[in-house]
Residue frames as a rotation matrix with the C-alpha (Angstrom) as fourth column:
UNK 1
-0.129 -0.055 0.990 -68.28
0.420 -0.908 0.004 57.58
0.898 0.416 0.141 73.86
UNK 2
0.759 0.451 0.470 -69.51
-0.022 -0.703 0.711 58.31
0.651 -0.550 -0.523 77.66
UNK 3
0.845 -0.412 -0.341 -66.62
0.517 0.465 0.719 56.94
-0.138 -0.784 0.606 78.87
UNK 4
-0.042 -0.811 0.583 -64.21
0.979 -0.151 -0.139 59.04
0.201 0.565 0.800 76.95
UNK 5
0.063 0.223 0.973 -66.14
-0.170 -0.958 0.231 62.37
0.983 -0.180 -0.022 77.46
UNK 6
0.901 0.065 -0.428 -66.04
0.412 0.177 0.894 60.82
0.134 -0.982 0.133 81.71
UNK 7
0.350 -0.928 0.127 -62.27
0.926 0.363 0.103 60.52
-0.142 0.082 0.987 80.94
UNK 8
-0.265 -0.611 0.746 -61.77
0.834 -0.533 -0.141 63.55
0.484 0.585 0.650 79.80
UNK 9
0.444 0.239 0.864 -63.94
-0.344 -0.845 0.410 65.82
0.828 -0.479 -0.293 82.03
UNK 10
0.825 -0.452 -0.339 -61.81
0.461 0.194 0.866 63.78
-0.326 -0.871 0.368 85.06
UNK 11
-0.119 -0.991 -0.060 -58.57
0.984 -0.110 -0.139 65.13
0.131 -0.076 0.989 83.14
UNK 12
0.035 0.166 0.985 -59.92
0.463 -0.876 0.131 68.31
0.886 0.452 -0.108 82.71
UNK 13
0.698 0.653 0.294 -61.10
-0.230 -0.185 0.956 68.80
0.679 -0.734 0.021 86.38
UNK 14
0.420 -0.830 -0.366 -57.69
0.769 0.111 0.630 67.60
-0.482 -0.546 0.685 88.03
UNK 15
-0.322 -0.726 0.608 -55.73
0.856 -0.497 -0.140 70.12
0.404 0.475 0.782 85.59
UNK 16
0.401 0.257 0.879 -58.17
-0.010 -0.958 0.285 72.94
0.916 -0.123 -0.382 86.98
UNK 17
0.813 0.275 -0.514 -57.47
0.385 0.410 0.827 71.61
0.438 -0.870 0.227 90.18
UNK 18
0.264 -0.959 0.104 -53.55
0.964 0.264 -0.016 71.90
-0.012 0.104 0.994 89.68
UNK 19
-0.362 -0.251 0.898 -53.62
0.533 -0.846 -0.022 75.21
0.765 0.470 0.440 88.55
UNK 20
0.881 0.450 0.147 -56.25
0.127 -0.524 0.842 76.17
0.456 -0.724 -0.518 91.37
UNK 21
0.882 -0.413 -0.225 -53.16
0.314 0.162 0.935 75.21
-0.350 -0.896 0.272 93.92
UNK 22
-0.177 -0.801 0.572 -50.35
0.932 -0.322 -0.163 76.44
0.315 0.505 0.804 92.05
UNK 23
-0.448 0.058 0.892 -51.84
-0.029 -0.998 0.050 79.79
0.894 -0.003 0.449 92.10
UNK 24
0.708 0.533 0.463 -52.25
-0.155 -0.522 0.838 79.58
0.688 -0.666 -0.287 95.70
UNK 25
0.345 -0.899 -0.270 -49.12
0.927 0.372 -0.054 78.49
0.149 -0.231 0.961 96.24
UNK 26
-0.232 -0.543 0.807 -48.10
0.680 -0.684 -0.264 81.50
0.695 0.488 0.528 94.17
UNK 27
0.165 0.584 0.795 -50.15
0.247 -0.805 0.540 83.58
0.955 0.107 -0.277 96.15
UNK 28
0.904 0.252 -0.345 -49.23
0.291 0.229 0.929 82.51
0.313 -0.940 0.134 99.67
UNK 29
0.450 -0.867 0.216 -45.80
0.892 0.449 -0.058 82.78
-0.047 0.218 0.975 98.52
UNK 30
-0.261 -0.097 0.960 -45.87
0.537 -0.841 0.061 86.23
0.802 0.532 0.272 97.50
UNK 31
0.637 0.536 0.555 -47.48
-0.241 -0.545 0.803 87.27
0.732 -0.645 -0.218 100.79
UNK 32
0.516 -0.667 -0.537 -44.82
0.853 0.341 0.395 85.70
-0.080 -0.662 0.745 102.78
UNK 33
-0.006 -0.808 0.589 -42.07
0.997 -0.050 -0.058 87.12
0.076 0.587 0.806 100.63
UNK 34
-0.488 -0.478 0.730 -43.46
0.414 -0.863 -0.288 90.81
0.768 0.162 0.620 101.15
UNK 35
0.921 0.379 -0.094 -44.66
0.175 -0.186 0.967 90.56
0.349 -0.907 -0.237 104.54
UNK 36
-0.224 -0.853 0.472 -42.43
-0.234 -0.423 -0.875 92.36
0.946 -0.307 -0.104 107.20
UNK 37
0.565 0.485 -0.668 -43.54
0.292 0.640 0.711 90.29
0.772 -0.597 0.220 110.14
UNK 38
0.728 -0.456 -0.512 -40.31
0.652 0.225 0.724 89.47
-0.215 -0.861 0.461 111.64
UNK 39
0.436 -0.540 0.720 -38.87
0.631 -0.387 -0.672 92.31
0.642 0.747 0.172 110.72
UNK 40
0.924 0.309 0.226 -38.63
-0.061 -0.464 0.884 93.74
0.378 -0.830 -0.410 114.15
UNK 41
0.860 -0.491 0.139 -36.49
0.288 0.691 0.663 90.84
-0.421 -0.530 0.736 115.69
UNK 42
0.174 -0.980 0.096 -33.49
0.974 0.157 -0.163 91.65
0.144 0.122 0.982 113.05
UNK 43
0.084 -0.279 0.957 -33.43
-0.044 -0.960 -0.276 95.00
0.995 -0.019 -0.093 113.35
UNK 44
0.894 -0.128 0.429 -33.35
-0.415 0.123 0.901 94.51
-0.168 -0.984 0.057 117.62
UNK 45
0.785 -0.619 0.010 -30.33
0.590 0.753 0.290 91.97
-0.187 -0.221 0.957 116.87
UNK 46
-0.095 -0.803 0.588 -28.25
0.777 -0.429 -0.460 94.54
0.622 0.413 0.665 114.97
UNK 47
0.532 0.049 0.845 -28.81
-0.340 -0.902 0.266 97.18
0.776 -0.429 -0.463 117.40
UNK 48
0.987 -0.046 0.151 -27.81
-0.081 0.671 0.737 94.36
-0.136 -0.740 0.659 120.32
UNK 49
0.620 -0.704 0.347 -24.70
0.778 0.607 -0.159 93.09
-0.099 0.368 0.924 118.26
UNK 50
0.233 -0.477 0.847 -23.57
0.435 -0.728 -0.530 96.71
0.870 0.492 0.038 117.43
UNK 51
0.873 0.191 0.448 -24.11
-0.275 -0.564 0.778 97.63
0.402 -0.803 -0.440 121.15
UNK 52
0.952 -0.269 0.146 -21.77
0.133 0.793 0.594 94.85
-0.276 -0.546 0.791 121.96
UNK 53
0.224 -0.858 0.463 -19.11
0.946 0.077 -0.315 95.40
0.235 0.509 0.828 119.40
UNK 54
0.441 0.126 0.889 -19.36
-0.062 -0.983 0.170 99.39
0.895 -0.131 -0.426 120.18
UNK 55
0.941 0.020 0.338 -18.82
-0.339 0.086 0.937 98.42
-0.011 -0.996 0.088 124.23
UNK 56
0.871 -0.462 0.166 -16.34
0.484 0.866 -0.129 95.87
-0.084 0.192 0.978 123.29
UNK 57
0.327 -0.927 0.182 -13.90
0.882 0.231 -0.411 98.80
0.339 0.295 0.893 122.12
UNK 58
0.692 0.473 0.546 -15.06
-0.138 -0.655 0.743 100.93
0.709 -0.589 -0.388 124.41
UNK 59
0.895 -0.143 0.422 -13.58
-0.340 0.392 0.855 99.00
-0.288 -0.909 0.303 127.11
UNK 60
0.695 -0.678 0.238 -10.51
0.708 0.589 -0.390 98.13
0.124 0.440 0.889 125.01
UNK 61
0.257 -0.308 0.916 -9.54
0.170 -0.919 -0.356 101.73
0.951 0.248 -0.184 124.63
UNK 62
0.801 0.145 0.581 -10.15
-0.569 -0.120 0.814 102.42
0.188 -0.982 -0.014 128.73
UNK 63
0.905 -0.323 0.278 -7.60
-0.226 0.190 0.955 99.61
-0.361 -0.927 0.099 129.14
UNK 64
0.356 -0.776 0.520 -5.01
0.892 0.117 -0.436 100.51
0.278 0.620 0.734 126.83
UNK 65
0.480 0.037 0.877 -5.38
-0.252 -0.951 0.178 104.08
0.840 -0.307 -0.447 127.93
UNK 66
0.915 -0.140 0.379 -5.03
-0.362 0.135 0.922 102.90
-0.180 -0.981 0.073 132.00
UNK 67
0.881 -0.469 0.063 -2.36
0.432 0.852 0.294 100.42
-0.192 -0.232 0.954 131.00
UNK 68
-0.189 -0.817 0.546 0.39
0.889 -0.378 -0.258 102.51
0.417 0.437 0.797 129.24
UNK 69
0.013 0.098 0.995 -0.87
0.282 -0.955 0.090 105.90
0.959 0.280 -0.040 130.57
UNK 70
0.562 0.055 0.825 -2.37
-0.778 -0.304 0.550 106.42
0.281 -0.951 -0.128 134.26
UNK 71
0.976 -0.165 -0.143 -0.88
0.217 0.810 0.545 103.10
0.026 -0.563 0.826 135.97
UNK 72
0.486 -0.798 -0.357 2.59
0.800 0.571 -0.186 103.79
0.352 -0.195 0.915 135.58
UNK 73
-0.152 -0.213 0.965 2.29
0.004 -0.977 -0.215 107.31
0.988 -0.029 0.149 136.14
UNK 74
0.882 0.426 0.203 0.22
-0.363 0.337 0.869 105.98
0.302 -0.840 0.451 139.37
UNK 75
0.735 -0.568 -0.371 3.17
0.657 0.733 0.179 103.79
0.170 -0.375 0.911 140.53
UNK 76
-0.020 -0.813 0.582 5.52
0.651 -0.453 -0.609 106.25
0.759 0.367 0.538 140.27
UNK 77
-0.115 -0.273 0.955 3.91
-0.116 -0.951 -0.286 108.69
0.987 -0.144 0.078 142.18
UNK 78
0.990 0.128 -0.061 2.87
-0.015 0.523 0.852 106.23
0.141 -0.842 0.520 145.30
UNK 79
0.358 -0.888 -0.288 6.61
0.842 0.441 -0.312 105.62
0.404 -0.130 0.906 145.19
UNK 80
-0.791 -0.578 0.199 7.59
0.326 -0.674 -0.663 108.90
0.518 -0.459 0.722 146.13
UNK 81
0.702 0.601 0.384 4.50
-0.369 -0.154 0.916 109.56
0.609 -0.785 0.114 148.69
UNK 82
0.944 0.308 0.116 6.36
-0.222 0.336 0.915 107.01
0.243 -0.890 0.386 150.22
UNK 83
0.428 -0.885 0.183 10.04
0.592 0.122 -0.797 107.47
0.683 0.449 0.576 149.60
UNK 84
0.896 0.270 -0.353 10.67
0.427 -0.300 0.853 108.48
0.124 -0.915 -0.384 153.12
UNK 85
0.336 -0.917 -0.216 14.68
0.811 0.165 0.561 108.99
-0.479 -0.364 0.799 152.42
UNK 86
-0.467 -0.051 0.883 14.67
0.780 -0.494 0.384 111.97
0.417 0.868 0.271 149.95
């Protein structure tokens, strides 16, 4: 009989155990999950990444603009600056 009631307060006493750590699992888990730690860092990347992609057609525009617009207008008129026969 003392061995059975041992037996049974050891199962008993590991099951509280189990549960103890579960629910600090749960709990550690849950504090992760709605902490905003690194919440900085992505909000810095998308500002970075947008800067880049923003710049990116920034600088596209400028040399579509130069290429088809001012440059051949530019050539043109250097040619007659120097079109000494006219």
């Amino acid at each position: 009989m003392v061995q059975l009631m041992k037996k049974i307060k050891g199962t008993i006493s590991h099951k509280i155990m189990a549960v103890k750590e579960a629910a600090s699992l749960l709990l550690r888990s849950r504090s992760i999950l709605t902490g905003n730690a690194g919440e900085g860092y992505i909000d810095t990347a998308i500002k970075i990444l947008l800067a880049v992609v923003l710049g990116a057609l920034l600088l596209a525009g400028l040399y579509a603009l130069f290429g088809e617009t001012v440059l051949p207008t530019l050539t043109e008129r250097i040619k007659e600056m120097f079109n000494y026969g006219g």
